[in-house]
N, CA, C and O atoms as a DFTB+ gen file, in Angstrom:
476 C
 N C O
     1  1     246.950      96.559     195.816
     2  2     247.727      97.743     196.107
     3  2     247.117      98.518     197.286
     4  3     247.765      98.860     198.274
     5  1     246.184      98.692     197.147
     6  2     244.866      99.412     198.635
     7  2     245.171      98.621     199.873
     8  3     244.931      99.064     200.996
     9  1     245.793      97.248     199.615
    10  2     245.269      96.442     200.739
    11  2     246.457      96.421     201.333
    12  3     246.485      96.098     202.521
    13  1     247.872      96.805     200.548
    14  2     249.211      97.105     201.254
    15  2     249.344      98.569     201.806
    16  3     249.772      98.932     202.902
    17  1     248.905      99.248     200.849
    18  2     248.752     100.342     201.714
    19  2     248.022     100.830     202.960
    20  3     248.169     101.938     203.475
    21  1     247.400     100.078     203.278
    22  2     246.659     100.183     204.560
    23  2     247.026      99.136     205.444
    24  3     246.581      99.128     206.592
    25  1     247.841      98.191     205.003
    26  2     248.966      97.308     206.221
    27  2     249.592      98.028     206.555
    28  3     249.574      98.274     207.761
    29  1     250.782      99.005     205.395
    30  2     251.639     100.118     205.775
    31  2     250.975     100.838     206.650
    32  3     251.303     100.620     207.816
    33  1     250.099     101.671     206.474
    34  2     249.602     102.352     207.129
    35  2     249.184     101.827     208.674
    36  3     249.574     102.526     209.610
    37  1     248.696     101.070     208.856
    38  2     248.125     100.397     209.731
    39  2     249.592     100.160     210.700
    40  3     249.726     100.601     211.842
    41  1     250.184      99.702     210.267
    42  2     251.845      99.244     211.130
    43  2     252.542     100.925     211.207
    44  3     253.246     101.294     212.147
    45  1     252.320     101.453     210.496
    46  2     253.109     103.279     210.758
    47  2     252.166     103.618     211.796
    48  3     252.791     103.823     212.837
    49  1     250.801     103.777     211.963
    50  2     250.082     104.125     213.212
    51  2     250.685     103.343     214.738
    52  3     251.029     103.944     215.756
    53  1     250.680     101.719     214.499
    54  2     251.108     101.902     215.861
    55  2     252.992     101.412     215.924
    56  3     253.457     100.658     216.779
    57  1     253.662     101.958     214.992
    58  2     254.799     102.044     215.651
    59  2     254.664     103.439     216.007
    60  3     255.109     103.715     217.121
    61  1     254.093     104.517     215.249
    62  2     254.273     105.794     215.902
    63  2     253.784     105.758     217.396
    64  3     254.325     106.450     218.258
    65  1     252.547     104.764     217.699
    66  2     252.219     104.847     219.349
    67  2     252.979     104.502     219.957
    68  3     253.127     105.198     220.961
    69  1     253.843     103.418     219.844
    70  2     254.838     102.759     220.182
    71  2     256.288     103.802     220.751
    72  3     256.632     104.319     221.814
    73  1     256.644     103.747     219.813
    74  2     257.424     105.325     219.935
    75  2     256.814     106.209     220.940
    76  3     257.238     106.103     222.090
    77  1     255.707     107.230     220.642
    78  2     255.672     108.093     221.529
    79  2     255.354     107.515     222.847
    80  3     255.747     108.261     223.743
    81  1     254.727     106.347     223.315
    82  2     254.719     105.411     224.574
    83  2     256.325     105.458     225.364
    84  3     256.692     106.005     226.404
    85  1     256.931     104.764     224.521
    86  2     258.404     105.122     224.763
    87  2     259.181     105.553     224.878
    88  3     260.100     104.975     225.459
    89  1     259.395     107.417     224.196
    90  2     260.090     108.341     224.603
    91  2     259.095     108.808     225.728
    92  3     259.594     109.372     226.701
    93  1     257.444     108.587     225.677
    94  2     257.574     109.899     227.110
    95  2     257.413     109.049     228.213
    96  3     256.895     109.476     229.245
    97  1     258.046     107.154     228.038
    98  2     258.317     107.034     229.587
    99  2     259.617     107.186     230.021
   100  3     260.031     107.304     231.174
   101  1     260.470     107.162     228.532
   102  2     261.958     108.147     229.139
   103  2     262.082     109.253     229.914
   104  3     262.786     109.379     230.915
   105  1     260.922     110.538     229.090
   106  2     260.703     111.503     229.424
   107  2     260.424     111.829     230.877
   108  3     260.844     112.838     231.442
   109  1     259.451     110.602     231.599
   110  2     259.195     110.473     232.704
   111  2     260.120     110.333     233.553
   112  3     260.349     111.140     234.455
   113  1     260.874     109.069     233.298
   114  2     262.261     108.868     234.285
   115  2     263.245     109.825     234.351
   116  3     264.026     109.909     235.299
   117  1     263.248     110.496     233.467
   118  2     264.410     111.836     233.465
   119  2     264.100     112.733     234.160
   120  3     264.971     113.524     234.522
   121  1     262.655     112.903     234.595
   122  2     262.099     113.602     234.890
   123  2     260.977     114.642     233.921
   124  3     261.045     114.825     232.705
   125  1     260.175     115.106     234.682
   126  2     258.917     116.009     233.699
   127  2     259.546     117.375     233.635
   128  3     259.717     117.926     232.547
   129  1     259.897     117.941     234.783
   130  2     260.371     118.879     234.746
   131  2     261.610     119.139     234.350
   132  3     262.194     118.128     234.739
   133  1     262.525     119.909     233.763
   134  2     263.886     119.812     233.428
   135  2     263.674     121.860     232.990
   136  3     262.975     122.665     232.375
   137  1     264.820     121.732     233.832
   138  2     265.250     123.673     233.633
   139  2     267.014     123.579     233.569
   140  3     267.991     123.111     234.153
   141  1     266.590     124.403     232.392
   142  2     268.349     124.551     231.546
   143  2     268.158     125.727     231.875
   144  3     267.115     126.064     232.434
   145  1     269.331     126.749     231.533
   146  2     269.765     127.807     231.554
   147  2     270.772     128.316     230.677
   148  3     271.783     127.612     230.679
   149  1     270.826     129.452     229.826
   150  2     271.330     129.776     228.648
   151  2     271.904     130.957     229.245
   152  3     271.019     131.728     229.617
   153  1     273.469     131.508     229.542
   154  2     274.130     132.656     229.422
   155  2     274.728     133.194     228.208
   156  3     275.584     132.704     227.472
   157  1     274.282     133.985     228.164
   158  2     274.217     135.264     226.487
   159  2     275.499     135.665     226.655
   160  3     275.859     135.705     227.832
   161  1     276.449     136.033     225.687
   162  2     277.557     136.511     226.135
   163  2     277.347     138.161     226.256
   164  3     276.376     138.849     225.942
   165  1     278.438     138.471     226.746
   166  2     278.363     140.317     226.893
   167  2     278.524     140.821     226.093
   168  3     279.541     140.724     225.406
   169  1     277.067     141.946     225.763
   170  2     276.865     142.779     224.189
   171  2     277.558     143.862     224.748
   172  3     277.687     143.984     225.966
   173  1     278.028     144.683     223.903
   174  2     278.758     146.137     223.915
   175  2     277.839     147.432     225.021
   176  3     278.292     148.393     225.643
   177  1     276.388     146.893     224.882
   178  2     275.434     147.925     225.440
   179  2     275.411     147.679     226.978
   180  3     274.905     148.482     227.762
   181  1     275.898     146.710     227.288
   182  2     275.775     145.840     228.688
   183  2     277.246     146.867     229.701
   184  3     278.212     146.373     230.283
   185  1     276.973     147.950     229.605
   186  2     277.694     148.675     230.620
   187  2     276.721     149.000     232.092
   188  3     275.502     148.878     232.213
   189  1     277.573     149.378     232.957
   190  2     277.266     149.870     234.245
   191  2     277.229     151.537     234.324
   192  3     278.281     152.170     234.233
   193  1     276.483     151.922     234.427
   194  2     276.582     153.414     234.791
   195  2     275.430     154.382     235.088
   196  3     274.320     154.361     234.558
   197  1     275.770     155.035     235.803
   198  2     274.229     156.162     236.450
   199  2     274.825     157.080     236.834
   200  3     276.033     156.981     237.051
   201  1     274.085     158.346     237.045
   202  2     274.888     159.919     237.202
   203  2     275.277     159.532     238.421
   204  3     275.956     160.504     238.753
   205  1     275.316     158.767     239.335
   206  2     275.811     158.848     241.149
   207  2     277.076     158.176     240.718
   208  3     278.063     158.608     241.312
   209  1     277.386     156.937     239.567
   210  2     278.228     156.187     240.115
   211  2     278.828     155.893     238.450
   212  3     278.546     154.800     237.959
   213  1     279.554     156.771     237.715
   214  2     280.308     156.176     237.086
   215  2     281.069     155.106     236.357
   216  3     282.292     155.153     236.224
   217  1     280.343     154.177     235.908
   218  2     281.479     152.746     236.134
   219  2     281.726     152.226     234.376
   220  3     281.262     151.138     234.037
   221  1     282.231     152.810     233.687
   222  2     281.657     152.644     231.962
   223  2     282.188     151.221     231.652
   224  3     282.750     151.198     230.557
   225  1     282.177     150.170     232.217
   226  2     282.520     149.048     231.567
   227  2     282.460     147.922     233.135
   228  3     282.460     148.277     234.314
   229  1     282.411     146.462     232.529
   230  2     282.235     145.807     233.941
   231  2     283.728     145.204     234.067
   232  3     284.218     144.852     232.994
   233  1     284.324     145.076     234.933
   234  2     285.723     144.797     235.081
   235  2     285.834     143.050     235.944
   236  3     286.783     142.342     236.280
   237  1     284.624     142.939     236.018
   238  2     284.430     141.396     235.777
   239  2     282.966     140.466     235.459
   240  3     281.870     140.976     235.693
   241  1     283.070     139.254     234.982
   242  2     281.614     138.628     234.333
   243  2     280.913     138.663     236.051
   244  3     281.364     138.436     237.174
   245  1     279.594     139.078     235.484
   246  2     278.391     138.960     236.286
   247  2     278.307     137.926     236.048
   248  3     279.475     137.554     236.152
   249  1     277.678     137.000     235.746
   250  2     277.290     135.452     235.286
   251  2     278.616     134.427     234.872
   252  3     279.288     134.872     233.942
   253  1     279.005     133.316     235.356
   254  2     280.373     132.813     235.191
   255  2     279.573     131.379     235.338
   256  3     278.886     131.013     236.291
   257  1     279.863     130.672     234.111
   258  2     279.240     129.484     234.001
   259  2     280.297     128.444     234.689
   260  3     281.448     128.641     234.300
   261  1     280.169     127.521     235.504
   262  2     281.322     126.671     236.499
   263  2     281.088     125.422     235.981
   264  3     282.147     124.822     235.792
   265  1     280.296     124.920     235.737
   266  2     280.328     123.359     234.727
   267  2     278.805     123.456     234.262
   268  3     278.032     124.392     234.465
   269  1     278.584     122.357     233.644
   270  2     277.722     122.420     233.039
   271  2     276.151     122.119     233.714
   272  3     275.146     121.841     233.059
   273  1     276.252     122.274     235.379
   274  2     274.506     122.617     236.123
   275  2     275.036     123.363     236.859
   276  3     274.501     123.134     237.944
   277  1     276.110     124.503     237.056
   278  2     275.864     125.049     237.929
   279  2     276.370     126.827     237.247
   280  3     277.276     126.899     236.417
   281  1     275.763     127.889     237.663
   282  2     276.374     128.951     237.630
   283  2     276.509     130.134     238.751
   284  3     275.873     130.253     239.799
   285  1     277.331     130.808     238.316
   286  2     278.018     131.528     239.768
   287  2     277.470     133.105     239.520
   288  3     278.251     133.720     238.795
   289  1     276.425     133.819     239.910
   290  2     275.810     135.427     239.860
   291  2     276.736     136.045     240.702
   292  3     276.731     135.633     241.863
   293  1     277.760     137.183     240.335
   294  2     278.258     137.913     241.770
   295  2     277.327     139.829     241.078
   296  3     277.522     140.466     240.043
   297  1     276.771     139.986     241.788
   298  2     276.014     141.333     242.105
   299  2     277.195     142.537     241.826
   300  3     278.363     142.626     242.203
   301  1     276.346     143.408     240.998
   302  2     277.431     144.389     240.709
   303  2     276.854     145.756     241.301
   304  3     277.368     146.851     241.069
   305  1     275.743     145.563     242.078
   306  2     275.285     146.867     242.434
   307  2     275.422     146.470     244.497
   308  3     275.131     145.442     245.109
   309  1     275.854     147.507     244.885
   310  2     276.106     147.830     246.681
   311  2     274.657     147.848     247.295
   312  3     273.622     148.254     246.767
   313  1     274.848     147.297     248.560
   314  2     272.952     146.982     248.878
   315  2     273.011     148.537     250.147
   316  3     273.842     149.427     250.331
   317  1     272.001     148.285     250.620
   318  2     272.334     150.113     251.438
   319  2     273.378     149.903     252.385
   320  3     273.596     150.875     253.108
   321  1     274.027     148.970     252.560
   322  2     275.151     149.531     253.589
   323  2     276.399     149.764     253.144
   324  3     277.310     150.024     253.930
   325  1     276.617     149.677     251.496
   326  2     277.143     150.121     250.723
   327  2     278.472     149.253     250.529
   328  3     279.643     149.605     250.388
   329  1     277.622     147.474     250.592
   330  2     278.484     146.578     250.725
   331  2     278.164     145.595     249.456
   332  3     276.944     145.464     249.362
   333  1     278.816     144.918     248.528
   334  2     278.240     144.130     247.385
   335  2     277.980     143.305     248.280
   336  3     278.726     142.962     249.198
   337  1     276.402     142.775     247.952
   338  2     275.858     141.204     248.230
   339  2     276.714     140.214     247.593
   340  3     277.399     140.206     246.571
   341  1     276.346     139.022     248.920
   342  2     277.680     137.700     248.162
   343  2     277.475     137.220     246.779
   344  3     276.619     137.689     246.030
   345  1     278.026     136.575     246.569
   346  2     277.922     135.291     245.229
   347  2     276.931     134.589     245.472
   348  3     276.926     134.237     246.652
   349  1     276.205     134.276     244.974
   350  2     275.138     133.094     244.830
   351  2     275.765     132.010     243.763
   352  3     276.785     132.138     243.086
   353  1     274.938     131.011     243.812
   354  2     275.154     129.780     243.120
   355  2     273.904     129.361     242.842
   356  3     273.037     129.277     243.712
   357  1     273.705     129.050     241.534
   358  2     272.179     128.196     240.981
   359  2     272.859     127.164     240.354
   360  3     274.074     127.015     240.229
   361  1     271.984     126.498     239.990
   362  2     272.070     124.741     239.635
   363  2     270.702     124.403     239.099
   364  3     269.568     124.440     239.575
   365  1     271.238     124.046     237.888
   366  2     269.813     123.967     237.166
   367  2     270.041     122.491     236.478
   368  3     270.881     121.803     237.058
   369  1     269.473     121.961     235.434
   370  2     269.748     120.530     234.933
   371  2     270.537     120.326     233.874
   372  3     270.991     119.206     233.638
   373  1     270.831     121.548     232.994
   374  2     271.935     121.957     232.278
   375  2     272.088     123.459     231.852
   376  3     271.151     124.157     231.464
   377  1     273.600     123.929     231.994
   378  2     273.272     125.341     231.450
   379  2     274.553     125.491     230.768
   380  3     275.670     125.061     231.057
   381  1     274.033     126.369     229.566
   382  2     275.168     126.328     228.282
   383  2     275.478     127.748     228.194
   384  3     274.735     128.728     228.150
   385  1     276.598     127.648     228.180
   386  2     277.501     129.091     228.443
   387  2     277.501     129.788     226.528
   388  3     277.071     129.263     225.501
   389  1     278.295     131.350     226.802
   390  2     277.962     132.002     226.151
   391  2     278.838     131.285     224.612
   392  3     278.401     131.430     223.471
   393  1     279.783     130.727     224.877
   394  2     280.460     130.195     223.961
   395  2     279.618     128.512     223.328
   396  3     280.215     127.735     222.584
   397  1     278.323     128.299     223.793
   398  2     277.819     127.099     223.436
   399  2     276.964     127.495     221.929
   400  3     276.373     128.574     221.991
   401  1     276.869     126.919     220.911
   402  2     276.492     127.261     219.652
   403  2     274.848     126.314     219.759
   404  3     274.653     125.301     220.431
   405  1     273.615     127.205     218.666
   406  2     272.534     126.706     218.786
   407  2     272.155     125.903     218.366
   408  3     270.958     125.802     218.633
   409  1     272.752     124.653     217.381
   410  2     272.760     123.356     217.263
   411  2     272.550     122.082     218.379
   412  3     271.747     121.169     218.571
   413  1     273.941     122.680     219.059
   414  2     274.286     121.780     220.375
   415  2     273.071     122.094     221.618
   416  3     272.559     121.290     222.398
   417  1     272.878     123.326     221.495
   418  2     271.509     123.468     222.692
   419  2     269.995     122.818     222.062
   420  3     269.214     122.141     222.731
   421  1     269.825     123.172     220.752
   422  2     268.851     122.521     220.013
   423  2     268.787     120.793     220.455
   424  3     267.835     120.366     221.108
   425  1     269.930     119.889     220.003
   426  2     270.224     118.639     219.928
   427  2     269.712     118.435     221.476
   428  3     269.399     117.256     221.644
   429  1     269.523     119.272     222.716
   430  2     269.791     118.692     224.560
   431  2     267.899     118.915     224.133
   432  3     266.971     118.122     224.287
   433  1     267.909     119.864     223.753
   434  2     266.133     119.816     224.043
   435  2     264.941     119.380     222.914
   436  3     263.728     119.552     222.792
   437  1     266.018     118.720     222.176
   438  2     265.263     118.510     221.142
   439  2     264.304     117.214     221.383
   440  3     263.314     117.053     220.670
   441  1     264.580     116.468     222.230
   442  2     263.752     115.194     223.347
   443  2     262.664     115.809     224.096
   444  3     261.559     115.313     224.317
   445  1     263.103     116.938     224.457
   446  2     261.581     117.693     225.428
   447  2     260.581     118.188     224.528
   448  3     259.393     118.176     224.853
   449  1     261.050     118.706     223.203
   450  2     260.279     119.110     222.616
   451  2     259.484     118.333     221.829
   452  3     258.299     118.510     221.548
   453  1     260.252     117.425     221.480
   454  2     259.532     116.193     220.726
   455  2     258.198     115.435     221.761
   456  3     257.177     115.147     221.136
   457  1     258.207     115.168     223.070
   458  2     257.606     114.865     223.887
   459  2     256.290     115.916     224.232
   460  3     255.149     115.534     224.494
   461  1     256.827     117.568     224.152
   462  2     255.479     118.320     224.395
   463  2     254.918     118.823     223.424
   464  3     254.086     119.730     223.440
   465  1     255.574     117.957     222.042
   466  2     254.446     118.319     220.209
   467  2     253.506     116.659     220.805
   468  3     252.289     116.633     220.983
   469  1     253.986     116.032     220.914
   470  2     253.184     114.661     221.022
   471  2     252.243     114.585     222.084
   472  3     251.551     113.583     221.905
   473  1     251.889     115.242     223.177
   474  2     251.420     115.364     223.908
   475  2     251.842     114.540     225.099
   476  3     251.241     114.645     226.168
């Protein structure tokens, strides 16, 4: 009985090396680095306003998610010539909009994380 249990054992050690050998040369080819991006949807407290400039609500999204690596920032504050700065665009490796639930974001990084518990 000792002497199976330490075959078991012995074969669970290196499939686990095996394994982690193997997801982090996935990890590698996918790349090491990987940056997602998460837009929060708009809380009730998320108004615009200051004694110069009035504005009690935003009358359009600051943050507008466009597919799933890219999102669109348009600036809601006038720069001194009292002109809004353009739109920008970022692009990241995935980004999950305010309507994405924390299962489905869990399930995208749940590979990175598994890779930086294992070392």
């Amino acid at each position: 009985m000792q002497r199976q249990l330490a075959e078991v054992t012995e074969r669970y050690q290196v499939e686990k090396s095996r394994r982690k050998s193997l997801h982090n040369t996935l990890v590698e080819l996918r790349g090491n680095i990987r940056v997602h991006c998460r837009v929060r949807p708009v809380l009730p407290f998320d108004e615009v306003g200051d004694k110069r400039n009035e504005v009690s609500s935003l009358s359009y999204p600051v943050v507008t998610v466009l597919d799933e690596e890219t999102v669109c920032f348009r600036p809601i504050r006038q720069n001194v010539r009292g002109e809004l700065p353009p739109v920008k665009m970022f692009e990241y490796d995935r980004v999950y909009g305010p309507d994405d639930q924390q299962p489905t974001i869990f399930g995208d990084v749940k590979p990175l994380l598994t890779s930086l518990l294992d070392g």
